[in-house]
C-alpha positions, -999 to +999 in steps of 0.1 A: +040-692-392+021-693-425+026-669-452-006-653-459-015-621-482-046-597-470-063-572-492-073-541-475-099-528-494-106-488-489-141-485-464-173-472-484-192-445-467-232-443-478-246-409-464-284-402-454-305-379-472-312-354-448-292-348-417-312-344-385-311-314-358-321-305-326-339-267-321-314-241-313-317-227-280-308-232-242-281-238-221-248-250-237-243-286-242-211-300-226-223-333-217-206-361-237-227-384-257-231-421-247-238-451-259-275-465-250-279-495-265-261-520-294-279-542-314-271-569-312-261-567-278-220-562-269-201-596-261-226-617-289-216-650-305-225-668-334-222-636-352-224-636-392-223-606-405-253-581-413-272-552-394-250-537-358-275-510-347-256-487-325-280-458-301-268-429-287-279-408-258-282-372-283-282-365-318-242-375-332-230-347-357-232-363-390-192-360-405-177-374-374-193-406-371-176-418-406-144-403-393-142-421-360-154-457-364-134-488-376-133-525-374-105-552-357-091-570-367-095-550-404-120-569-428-108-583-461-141-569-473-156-534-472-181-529-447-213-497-448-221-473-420-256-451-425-262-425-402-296-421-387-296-391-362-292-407-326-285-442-343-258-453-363-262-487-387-229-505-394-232-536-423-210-563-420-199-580-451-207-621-443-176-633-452-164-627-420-134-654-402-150-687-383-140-683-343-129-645-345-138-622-321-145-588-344-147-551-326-161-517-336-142-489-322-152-456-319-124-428-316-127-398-294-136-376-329-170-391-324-190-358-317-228-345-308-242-320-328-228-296-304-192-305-309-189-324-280-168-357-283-175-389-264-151-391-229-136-421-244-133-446-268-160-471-271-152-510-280-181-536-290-176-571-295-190-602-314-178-633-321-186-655-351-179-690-328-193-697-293-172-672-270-155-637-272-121-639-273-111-619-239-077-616-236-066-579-228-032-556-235-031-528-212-009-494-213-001-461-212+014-435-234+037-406-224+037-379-251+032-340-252-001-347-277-028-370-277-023-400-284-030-437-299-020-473-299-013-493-324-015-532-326-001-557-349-011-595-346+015-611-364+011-636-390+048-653-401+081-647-395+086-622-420+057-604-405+079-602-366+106-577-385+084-562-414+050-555-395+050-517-399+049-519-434+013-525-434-014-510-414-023-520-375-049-544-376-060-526-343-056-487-334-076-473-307-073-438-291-056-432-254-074-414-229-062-382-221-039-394-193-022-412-222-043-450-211-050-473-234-067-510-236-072-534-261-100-558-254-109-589-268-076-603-284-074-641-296-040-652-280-010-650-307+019-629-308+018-588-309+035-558-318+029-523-300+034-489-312+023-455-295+017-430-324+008-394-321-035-394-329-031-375-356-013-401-377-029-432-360-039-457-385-016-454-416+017-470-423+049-460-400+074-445-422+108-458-400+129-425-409+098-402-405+072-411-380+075-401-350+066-432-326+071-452-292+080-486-287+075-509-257+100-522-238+092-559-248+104-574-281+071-595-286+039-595-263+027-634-263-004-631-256-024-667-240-063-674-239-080-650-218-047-635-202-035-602-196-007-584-203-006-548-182+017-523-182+027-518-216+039-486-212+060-466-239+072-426-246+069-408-275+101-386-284+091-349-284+109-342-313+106-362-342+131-389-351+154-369-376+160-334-373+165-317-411+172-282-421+138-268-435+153-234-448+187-217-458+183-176-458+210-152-469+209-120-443+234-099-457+266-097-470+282-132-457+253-135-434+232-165-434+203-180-412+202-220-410+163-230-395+160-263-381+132-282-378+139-290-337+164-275-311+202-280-324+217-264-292+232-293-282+246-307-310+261-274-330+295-283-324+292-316-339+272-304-372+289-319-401+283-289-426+307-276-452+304-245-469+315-241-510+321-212-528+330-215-563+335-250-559+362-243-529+351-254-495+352-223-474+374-231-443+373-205-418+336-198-410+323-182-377+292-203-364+269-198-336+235-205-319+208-176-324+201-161-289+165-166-291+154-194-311+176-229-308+164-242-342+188-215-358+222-214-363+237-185-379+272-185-403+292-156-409+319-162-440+347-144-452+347-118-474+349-134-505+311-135-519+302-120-547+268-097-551+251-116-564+267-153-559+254-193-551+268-205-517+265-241-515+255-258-481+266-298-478+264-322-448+265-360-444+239-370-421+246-375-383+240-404-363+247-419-327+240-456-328+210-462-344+197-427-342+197-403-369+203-371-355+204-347-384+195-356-421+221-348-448+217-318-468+230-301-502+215-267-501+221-239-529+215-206-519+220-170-542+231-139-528+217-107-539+229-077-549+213-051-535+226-045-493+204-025-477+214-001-451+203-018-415+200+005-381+209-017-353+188-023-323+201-034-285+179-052-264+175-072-231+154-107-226+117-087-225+099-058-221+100-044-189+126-070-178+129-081-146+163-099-140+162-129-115+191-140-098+203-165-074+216-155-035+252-179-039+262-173-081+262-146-103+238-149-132+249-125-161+221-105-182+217-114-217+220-085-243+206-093-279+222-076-308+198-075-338+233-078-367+264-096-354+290-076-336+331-080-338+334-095-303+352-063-292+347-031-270+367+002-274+348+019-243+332-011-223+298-008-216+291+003-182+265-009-153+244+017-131+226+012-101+197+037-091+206+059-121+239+072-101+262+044-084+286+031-113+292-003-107+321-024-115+315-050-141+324-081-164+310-082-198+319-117-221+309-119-257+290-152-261+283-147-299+281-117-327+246-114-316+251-123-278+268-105-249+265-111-210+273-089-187+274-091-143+286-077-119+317-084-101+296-087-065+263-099-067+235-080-080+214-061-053+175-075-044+151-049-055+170-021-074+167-008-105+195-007-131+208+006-161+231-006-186+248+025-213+265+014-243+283+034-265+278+022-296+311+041-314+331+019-293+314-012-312+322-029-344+296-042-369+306-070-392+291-054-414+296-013-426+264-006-435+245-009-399+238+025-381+235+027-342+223+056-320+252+068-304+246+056-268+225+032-258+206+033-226+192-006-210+172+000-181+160-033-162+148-043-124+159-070-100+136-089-079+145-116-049+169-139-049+155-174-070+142-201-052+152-237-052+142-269-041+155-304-036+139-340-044+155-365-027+148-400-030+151-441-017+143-472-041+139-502-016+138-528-044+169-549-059+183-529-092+202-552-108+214-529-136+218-492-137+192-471-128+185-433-142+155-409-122+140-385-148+123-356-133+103-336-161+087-299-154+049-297-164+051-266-182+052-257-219+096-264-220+087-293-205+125-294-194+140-330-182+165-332-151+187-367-146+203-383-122+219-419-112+205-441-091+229-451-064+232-489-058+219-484-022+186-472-042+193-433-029+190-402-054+185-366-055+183-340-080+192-300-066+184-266-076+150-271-091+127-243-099+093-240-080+064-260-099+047-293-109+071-322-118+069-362-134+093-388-124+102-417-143+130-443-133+145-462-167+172-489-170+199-479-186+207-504-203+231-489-231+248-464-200+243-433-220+224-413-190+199-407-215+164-424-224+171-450-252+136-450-271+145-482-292+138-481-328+119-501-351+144-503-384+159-527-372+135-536-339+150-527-309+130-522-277+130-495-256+144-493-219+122-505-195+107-478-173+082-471-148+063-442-137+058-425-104+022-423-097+019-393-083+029-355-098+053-338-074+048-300-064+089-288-059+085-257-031+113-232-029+139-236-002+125-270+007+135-306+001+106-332-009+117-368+005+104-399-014+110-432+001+095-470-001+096-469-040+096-500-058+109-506-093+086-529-114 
């Protein structure tokens, strides 16, 4: 490779004088605008620059069109788009690259008048020598958002490990199924990244943006070949997860927000606590009931009213991820403690507890200020308002406590769970209670499960993982091993829609390795199961013939 420096000059938008509309009236527009006609004509050569007309099927609203068209490879020089109603004018500058193959795409935020985008993206070529350059990368993109690609040719060696640090010199958007294709490439060597849409086409901050990487380490891309299945996944959380506020509750009572879920990591947090320059040692730590990005700290009494309580952790990492970003937090405690009455809960409103037939699935009770995790009087269990029935109770935090029964609990009934609140200790003397707290709450059937069960009939020559992700808003993941006879299963699954990917694990974590790009490291490879699988209680769904690409 050659070194070579490009300046990226910022795009100059010329706007009409007058916008143009359509009369009001009629039935509502849902039909996507389309492209009629380009001038000159898509797939062009001996192209030098000057007037692309571009025609449209309605009238395009006016602040989208500059929002959703760009040029690839990017242009030293700025180019000009006027908008005329149904048409839009693009100028190329003529100092345009000898044998290039140059593409306008237009973006999904490409709108009519009536808000309606275009169903997808829209390429159009022209080359400046005698052919198109047709070679074609080819994808998809798994992510909870929509979603783009981003391509890099490359131009040296420095360029293969430093790429990011400039923008893509092609971005397009992927369909809502998460496809994506890049048309037209001249063969050379390319980088991929899938991006979240809403930050496609500006630089990739490694420690911040929150991206997916292919499982190649270069795509060598040949005259008029194509490369297919470029398939990548997008983390749902971002890459580092950072504490984004410290609260003081009360007293010695703090809330710690996280930006993502920290449930499965809280017992590993590297955080100290100071107090007068002392590092606090015995501090009671716990997972709020209700939200996982909070973890709540209970100190000693040893504050003072008002005081600076100083939070401190190194960052954590495993491998190359950065789990949690370091933190030195100050935070001031008040002096004025306000009386707090203390409320008793259960999951919902109207609660209706759900159980399985073979295990015993304790109720959750949330307690609004944390509790000494004792009982004078236990709490006690009623069925149909008059049959006292024997019970466990287990404090899983201050603000947590489960309680079951010792036999199962009974289909259909109606219960009731009476606390005594005097037999309760508050951390803290100044919360009230009623004196007896009455829970009432209704069971329904008995949950039901189902099974997926599994054959791959291709060779796996290294381990294989099956990922099996619910379609809902948790969006929850389920994994198992691939046994070397190709046979898997996965039990007790909830009733409901269901992806499956299989991934090499290459690093033998059990987990998804998503690569990273500081230093580049690919993904592992994957491949997706075509179809979306509908789990049915109390029945097992059989797969068989798969192959692993």
């Amino acid at each position: 490779f050659t070194k070579k420096t490009i300046t990226i000059f910022v795009m100059k938008i010329f706007f009409s004088c007058a916008a143009i509309q359509m009369p009001s009236g009629g039935p509502k527009d849902e039909i996507p605008p389309q492209l009629v006609y380009s001038s000159p004509e898509n797939g062009a050569p001996f192209f030098k620059g000057g007037k692309v007309e571009l025609a449209f099927s309605e009238h395009l609203d006016q602040k989208s069109v500059y929002q959703s068209i760009s040029i690839m490879p990017m242009l030293e020089d700025e180019f000009e788009i006027l908008y005329k109603g149904k048409v839009i004018i693009i100028q190329f500058p003529d100092s345009l690259i000898d044998d290039q193959t140059y593409v306008i795409s237009i973006d999904r935020n490409l709108k009519d008048e009536h808000k309606v985008p275009i169903s997808n993206g829209i390429q159009i070529a022209f080359a400046t020598g005698e052919e198109l350059d047709n070679s074609i990368i080819a994808g998809r993109i798994t992510h909870s958002n929509h979603t783009a690609a981003q391509l890099w040719r490359v131009k040296n060696q420095d360029d293969l490990e430093n790429f990011y640090y400039r923008k893509p010199d092609y971005t397009i958007d992927a369909s809502d199924d998460g496809s994506f294709m890049f048309n037209f490439l001249s063969p050379g060597v390319y980088k991929l990244v899938g991006i979240d849409r809403s930050l496609a086409g500006i630089k990739i901050d490694p420690n911040k943006t929150q991206i997916g990487l292919p499982w190649h380490f270069n795509l060598e891309l040949k005259k008029d070949q194509e490369i297919l299945d470029v398939n990548v996944i997008i983390p749902k959380s971002s890459i580092v997860n950072k504490i984004n506020r410290v609260e003081w509750v009360s007293d010695t009572w703090f809330k710690l927000n996280f930006d993502h879920d920290v449930s499965k990591i809280i017992n590993i947090l590297p955080l100290q606590v100071f107090y007068k320059n002392s590092k606090i040692e015995k501090v009671d730590k716990f997972l709020d009931p209700e939200n996982r990005k909070i973890v709540h700290f209970i100190l000693p009494p040893i504050i003072d009213h008002p005081g600076l309580v100083t939070f401190l952790s190194n960052s954590l990492k495993m491998g190359q991820q950065t789990l949690i970003d370091s933190i030195y937090i100050d935070v001031r405690t008040d002096t004025l403690i306000n009386k707090k009455n203390l409320t008793i809960s259960l999951p919902g409103t109207d609660y209706v507890h759900s159980f399985d037939e073979d295990t015993i699935v304790p109720i959750k009770i949330n307690f609004s200020t944390p509790m000494q995790r004792i009982f004078r009087t236990p709490p006690k269990l009623v069925l149909n308002d008059s049959i006292s029935i024997p019970s466990n109770y287990k404090w899983m935090s201050p603000l947590l406590l489960e309680i079951s029964p010792q036999n199962n609990w009974m289909v259909n009934s109606e219960y009731k769970i009476k606390i005594d609140s005097t037999s309760i200790s508050p951390y803290f003397p100044e919360v009230r209670a009623d004196s007896v707290v009455v829970l009432p709450f209704k069971t329904k059937g008995h949950n039901r499960y189902g099974r997926l069960l599994g054959q791959i009939d291709s060779h796996l020559p290294v381990k294989v993982i099956a990922m099996l992700t619910k379609l809902d808003k948790k969006r929850e993941d389920f994994y198992t091993v691939v046994n070397s006879d190709g046979k898997f299963s996965i039990d007790r699954l909830n009733e409901g829609k269901y992806s499956l990917i299989f991934f090499e694990d290459r690093d033998n974590d059990n987990n998804y390795s998503f690569g990273g790009i500081d230093p580049y490291i690919p993904s592992e490879k994957f491949f997706y199961y075509q179809d979306t699988l509908n789990i049915r209680g109390n029945w097992d769904m059989e797969l068989s013939n798969i192959i692993f690409k």
